[in-house]
VMD Tcl script that builds the backbone (N, CA, C; Angstrom):
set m [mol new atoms 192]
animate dup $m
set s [atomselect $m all]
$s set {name element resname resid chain x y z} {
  {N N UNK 1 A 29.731 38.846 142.375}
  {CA C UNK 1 A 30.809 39.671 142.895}
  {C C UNK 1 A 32.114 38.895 142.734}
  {N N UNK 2 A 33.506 39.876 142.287}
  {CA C UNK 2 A 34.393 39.046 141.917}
  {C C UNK 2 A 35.015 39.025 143.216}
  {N N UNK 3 A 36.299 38.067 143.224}
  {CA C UNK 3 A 37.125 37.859 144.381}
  {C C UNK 3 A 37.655 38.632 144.397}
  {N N UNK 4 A 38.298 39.579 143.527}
  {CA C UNK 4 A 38.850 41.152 143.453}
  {C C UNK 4 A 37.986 42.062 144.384}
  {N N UNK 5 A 36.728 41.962 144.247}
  {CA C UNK 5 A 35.745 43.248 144.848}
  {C C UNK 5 A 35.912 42.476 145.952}
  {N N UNK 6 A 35.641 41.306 146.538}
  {CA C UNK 6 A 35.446 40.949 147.795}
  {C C UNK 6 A 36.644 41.559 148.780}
  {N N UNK 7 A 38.229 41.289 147.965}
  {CA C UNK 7 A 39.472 41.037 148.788}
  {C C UNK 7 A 39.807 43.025 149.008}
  {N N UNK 8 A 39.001 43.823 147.919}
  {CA C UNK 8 A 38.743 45.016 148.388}
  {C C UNK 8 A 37.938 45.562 149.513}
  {N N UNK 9 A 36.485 44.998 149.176}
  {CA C UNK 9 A 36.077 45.465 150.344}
  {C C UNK 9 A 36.529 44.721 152.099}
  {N N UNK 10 A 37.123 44.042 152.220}
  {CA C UNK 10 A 37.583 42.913 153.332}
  {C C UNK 10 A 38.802 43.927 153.469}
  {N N UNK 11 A 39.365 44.380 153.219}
  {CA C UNK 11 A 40.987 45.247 153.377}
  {C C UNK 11 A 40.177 46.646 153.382}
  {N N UNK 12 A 39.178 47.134 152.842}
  {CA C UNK 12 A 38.400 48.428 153.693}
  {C C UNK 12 A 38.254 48.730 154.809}
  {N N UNK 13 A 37.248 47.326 154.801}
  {CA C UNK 13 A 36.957 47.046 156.370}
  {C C UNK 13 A 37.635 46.950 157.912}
  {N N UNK 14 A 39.199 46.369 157.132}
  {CA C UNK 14 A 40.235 45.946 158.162}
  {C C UNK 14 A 41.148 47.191 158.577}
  {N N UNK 15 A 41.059 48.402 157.222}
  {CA C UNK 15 A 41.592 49.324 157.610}
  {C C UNK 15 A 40.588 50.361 158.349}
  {N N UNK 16 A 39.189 50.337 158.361}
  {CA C UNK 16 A 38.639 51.077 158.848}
  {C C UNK 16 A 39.047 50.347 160.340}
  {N N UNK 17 A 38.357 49.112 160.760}
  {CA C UNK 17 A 38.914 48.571 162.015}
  {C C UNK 17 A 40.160 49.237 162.729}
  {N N UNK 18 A 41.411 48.871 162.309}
  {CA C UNK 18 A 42.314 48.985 162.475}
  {C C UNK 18 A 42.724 50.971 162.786}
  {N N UNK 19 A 42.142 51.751 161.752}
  {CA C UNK 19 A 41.700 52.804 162.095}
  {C C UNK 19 A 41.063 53.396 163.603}
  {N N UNK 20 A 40.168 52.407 163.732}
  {CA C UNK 20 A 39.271 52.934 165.011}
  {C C UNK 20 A 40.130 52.473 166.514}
  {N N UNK 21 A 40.971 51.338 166.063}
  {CA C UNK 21 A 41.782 50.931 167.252}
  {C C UNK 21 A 42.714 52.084 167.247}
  {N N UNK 22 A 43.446 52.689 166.297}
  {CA C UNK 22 A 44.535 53.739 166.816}
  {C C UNK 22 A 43.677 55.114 167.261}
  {N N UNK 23 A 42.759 55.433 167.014}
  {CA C UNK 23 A 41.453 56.702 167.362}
  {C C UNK 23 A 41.408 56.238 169.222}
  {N N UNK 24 A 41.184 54.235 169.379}
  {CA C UNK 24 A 40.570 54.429 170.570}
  {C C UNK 24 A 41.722 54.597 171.627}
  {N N UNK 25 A 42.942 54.168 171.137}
  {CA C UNK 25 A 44.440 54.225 171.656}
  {C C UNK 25 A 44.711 55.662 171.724}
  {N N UNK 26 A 44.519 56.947 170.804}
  {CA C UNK 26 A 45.111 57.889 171.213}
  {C C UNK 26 A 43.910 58.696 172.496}
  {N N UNK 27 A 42.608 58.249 172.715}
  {CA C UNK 27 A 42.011 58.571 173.198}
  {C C UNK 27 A 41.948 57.981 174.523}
  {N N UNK 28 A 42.766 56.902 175.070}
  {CA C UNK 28 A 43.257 56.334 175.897}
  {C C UNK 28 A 44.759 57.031 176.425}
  {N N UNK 29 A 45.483 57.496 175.458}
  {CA C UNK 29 A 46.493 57.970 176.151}
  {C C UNK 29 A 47.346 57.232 176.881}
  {N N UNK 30 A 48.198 57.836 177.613}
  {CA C UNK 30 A 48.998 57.111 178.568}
  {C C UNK 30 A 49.963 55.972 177.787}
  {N N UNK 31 A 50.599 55.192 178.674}
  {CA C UNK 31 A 51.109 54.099 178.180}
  {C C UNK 31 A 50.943 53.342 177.219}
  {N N UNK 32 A 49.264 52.761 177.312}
  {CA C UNK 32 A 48.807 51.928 176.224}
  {C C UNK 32 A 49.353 53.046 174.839}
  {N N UNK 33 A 49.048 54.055 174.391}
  {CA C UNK 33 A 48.639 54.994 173.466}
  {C C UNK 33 A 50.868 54.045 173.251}
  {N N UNK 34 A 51.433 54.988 174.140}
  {CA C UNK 34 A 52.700 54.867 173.712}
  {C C UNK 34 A 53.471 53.785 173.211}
  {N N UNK 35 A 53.040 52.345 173.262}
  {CA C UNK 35 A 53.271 51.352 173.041}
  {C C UNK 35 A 52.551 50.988 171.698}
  {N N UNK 36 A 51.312 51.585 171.862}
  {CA C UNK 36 A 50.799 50.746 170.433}
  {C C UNK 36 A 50.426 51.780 168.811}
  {N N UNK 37 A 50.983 53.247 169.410}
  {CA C UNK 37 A 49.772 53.958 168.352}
  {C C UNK 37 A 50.918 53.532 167.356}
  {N N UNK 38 A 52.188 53.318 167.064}
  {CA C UNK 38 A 52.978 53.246 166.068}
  {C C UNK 38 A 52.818 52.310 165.357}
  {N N UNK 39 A 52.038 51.267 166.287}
  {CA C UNK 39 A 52.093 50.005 165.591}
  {C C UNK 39 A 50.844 49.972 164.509}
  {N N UNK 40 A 49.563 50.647 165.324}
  {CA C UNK 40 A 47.892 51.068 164.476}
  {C C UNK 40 A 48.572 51.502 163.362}
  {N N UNK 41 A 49.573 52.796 163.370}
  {CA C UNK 41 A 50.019 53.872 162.306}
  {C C UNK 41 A 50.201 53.034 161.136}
  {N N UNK 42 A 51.540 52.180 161.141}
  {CA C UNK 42 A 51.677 50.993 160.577}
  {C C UNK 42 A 50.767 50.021 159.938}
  {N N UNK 43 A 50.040 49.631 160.898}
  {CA C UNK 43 A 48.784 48.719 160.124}
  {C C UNK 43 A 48.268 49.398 158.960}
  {N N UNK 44 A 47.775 50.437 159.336}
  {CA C UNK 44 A 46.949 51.419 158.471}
  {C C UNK 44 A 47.067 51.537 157.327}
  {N N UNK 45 A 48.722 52.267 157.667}
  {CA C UNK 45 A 49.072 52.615 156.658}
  {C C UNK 45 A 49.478 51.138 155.627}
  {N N UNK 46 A 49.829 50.229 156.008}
  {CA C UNK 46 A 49.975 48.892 154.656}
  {C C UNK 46 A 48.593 48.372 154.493}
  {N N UNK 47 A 47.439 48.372 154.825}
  {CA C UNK 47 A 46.130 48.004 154.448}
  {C C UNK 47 A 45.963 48.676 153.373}
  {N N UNK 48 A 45.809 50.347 153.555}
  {CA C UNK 48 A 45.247 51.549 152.602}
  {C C UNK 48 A 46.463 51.045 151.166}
  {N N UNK 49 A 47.863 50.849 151.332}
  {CA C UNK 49 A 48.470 50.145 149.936}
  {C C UNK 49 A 48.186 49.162 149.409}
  {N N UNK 50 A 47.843 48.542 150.243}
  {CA C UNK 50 A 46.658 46.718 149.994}
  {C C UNK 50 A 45.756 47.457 149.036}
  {N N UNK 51 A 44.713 48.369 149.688}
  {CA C UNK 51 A 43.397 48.424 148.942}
  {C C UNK 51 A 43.680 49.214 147.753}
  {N N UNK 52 A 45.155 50.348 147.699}
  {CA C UNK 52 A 45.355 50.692 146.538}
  {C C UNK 52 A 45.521 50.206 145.494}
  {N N UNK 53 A 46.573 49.074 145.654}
  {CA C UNK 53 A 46.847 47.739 144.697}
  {C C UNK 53 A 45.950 47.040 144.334}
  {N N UNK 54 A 45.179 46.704 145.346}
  {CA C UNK 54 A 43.602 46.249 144.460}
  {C C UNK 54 A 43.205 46.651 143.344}
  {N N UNK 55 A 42.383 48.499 143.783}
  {CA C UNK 55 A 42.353 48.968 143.118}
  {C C UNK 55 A 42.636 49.073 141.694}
  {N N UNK 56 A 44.328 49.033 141.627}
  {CA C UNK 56 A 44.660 49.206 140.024}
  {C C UNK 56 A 44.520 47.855 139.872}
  {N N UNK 57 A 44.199 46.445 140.298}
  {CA C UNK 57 A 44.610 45.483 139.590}
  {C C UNK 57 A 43.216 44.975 139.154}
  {N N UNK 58 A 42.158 45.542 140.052}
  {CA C UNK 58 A 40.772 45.251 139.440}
  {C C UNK 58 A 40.490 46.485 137.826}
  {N N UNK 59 A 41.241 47.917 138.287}
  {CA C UNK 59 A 41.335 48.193 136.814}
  {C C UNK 59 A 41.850 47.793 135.597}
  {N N UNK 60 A 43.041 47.607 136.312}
  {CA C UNK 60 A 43.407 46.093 134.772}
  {C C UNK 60 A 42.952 44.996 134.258}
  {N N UNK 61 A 42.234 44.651 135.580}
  {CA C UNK 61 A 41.429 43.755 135.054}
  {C C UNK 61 A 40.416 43.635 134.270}
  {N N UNK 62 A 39.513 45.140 134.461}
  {CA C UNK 62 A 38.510 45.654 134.449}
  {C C UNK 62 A 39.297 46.116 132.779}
  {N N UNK 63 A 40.254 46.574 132.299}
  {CA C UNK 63 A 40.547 46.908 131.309}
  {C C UNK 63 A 40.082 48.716 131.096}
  {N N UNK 64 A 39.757 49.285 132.277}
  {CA C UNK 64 A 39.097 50.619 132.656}
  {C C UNK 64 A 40.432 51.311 132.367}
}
mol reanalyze $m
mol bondsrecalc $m
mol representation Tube
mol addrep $m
Protein backbone atom coordinates (compact mmCIF):
# COMPACT_ATOMS: atom_id res chain seq x y z
CA UNK A 1 0.00 0.00 0.00
CA UNK A 2 1.30 3.36 -1.09
CA UNK A 3 1.68 6.40 1.27
CA UNK A 4 -0.80 8.08 -1.12
CA UNK A 5 -3.57 5.31 -0.30
CA UNK A 6 -2.65 5.39 3.33
CA UNK A 7 -2.74 9.52 3.68
CA UNK A 8 -6.29 8.88 1.81
CA UNK A 9 -7.72 6.57 3.74
CA UNK A 10 -6.42 8.43 7.28
CA UNK A 11 -8.25 11.88 5.95
CA UNK A 12 -11.53 9.50 5.28
CA UNK A 13 -11.46 8.44 8.45
CA UNK A 14 -10.84 11.91 10.10
CA UNK A 15 -13.58 13.29 8.06
CA UNK A 16 -15.95 10.63 8.85
CA UNK A 17 -14.88 11.30 12.70
CA UNK A 18 -15.12 14.75 12.51
CA UNK A 19 -18.52 14.22 10.70
CA UNK A 20 -20.02 12.28 13.61
CA UNK A 21 -18.83 15.04 16.12
CA UNK A 22 -20.96 17.79 14.24
CA UNK A 23 -24.18 14.94 13.94
CA UNK A 24 -23.45 14.49 17.87
CA UNK A 25 -23.32 18.47 18.44
CA UNK A 26 -26.43 19.19 16.48
CA UNK A 27 -28.13 16.47 18.40
CA UNK A 28 -27.03 18.04 21.59
CA UNK A 29 -28.31 21.33 20.74
CA UNK A 30 -28.24 24.15 22.96
CA UNK A 31 -25.13 26.06 23.55
CA UNK A 32 -22.59 23.40 22.95
CA UNK A 33 -24.33 22.92 19.24
CA UNK A 34 -23.92 26.96 18.99
CA UNK A 35 -20.39 27.29 19.73
CA UNK A 36 -19.04 24.43 17.93
CA UNK A 37 -21.26 23.21 14.88
CA UNK A 38 -19.40 25.99 12.68
CA UNK A 39 -16.34 24.92 13.67
CA UNK A 40 -17.27 20.64 12.77
CA UNK A 41 -18.78 22.51 9.40
CA UNK A 42 -15.31 23.77 8.78
CA UNK A 43 -13.33 20.76 9.66
CA UNK A 44 -15.32 18.79 7.31
CA UNK A 45 -15.50 20.64 4.91
CA UNK A 46 -11.22 21.09 4.48
CA UNK A 47 -10.69 17.23 5.15
CA UNK A 48 -13.29 16.20 2.16
CA UNK A 49 -10.65 18.91 -0.11
CA UNK A 50 -7.72 17.01 1.56
CA UNK A 51 -9.17 13.69 0.34
CA UNK A 52 -10.11 15.33 -3.01
CA UNK A 53 -6.55 16.41 -3.67
CA UNK A 54 -5.40 13.11 -2.87
CA UNK A 55 -7.48 11.77 -5.03
CA UNK A 56 -6.26 13.58 -8.22
CA UNK A 57 -2.69 13.32 -7.10
CA UNK A 58 -2.79 9.50 -6.66
CA UNK A 59 -4.39 9.76 -10.29
CA UNK A 60 -1.47 11.41 -11.56
CA UNK A 61 0.37 9.41 -10.11
CA UNK A 62 -1.41 6.51 -11.05
CA UNK A 63 -1.12 8.07 -14.66
CA UNK A 64 -5.18 6.99 -14.75
Amino acid sequence: MSIVSMLIIGALIATIVVMMLGLRSMAKGGDYDREHAEKFMWERVALQGLVVILLLAAAVILNI
